[in-house]
N, C-alpha and C positions, 0 to 999 in steps of 0.2 A: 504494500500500500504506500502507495504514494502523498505526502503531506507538502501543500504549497503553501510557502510562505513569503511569496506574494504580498504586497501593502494591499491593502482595500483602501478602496473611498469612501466615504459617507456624502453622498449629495443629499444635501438642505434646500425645499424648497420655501421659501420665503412669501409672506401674502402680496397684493398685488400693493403696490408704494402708491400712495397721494402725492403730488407734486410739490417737492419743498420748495422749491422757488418764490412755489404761490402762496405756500403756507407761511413764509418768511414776508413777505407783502403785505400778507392780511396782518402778522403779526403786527408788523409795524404802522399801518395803519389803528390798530386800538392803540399802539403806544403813542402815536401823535393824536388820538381826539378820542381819552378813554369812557367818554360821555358816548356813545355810537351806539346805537339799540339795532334792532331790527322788529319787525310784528311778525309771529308767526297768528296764521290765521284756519280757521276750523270750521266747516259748516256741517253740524248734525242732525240728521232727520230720523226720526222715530219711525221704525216700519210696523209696529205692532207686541204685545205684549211689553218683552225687552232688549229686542233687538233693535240696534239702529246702526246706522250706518256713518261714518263721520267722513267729509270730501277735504280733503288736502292738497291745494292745488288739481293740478290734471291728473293725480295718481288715483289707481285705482283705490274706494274706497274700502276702511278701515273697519270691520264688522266689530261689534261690541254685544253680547248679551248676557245672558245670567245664568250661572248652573240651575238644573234640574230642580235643585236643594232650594233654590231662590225665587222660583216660580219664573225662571227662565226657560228656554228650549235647547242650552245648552251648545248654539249653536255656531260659538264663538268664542273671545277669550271673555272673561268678566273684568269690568272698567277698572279693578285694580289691578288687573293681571294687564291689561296693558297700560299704566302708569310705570308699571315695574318694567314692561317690555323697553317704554322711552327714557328711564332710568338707565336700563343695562344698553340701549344703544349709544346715548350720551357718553357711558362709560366708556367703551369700545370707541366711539371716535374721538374721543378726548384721551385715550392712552396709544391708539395708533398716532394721533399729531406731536404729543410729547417726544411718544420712542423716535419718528422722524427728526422734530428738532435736535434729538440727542445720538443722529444717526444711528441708533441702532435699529438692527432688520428683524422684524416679527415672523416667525415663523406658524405661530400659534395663538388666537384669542379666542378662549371664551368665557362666558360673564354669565355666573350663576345668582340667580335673584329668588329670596323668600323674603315675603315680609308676614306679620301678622296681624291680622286686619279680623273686625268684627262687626256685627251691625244688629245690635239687640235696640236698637233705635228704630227698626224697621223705616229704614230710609225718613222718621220721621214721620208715618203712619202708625200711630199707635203703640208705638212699642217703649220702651225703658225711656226713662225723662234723662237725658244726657247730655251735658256739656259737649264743645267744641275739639275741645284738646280730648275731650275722652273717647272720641270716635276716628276713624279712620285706621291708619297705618299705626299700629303701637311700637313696632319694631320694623327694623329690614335688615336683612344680611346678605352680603354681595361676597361672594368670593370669583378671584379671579385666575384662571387658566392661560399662564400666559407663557411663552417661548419665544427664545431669538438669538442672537448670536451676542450675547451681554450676560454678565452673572445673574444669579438669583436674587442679590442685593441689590444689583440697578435696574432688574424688571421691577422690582419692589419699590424703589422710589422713583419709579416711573408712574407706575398706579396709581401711588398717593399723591404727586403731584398733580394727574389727571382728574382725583378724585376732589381734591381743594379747589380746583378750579372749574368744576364741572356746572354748567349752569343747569341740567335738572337736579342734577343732587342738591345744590343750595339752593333750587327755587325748595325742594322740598324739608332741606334745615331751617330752613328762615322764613320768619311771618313774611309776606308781603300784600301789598295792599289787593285787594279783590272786592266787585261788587256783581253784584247781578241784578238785572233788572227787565221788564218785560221790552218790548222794542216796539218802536212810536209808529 
């Protein structure tokens, strides 16, 4: 029997790279005029029990309804499962644009999302008399799957800086102002 001892390769395939060039332009653009907003915009329409549909731009629209357990049909994610969904994608382009500025190459992202959520408030229909701060999201836990050609220490504060900076993550740390109101 024959034993080759031959070197192997390892080939690494890397995800597809965002454009640093451009990502260095936008950067600098917030750093000369960190006042810069933009409006993301939503249009949702109720199809029935509790399913609806939300339009985003020209993209195909965004199904929302409610488990079985909810007097929903199940037919979709339930509205906190997709807050969690725009959380873990925030995350994901907010640690892809880091790891670019800090040239390192991703091989690997994924962005695992639980949070713990209840509603004995019955949306507000009869149910448990409850405070603001006591309904919703009580907890969430994000873990993160990630690979590249950088140690385990700079994927790691790659993350966390993606994650301090992440604008759904701090819309949902932080009060900010909200109102709702019928439309004229």
């Amino acid at each position: 029997m024959t034993i080759s001892t031959a070197p192997t390769t390892v080939s690494t395939s890397y995800l597809s790279e965002i454009d640093r060039d451009g990502l260095m332009t936008f950067a600098e653009k917030g750093r000369n005029n960190p006042d810069i907003r933009g409006t993301n915009k939503v249009h949702t329409v109720m199809q029935g029990m509790y399913r609806s549909l939300s339009y985003v731009g020209e993209h195909t629209p965004v199904v929302v309804d409610e488990p079985l357990h909810l007097f929903g049909e199940d037919t979709a994610p339930a509205p906190g499962e997709i807050v969690l969904s725009g959380l873990g994608g925030c995350l994901a382009v907010g640690i892809t644009a880091v790891a670019t500025w800090k040239q390192v190459k991703l091989s690997k992202l994924e962005v695992y999302l639980e949070g713990d959520i209840g509603n004995p408030a019955a949306w507000g229909a009869g149910g448990a008399e409850m405070k603001p701060e006591q309904m919703g999201f009580q907890e969430i836990r994000v873990k993160i799957l990630v690979e590249g050609d950088a140690s385990r220490e700079q994927l790691d504060e790659i993350v966390q800086h993606a994650n301090y900076f992440s604008p759904v993550a701090n819309t949902m740390r932080n009060p900010i102002p909200f109102s709702i109101s019928l439309m004229d």
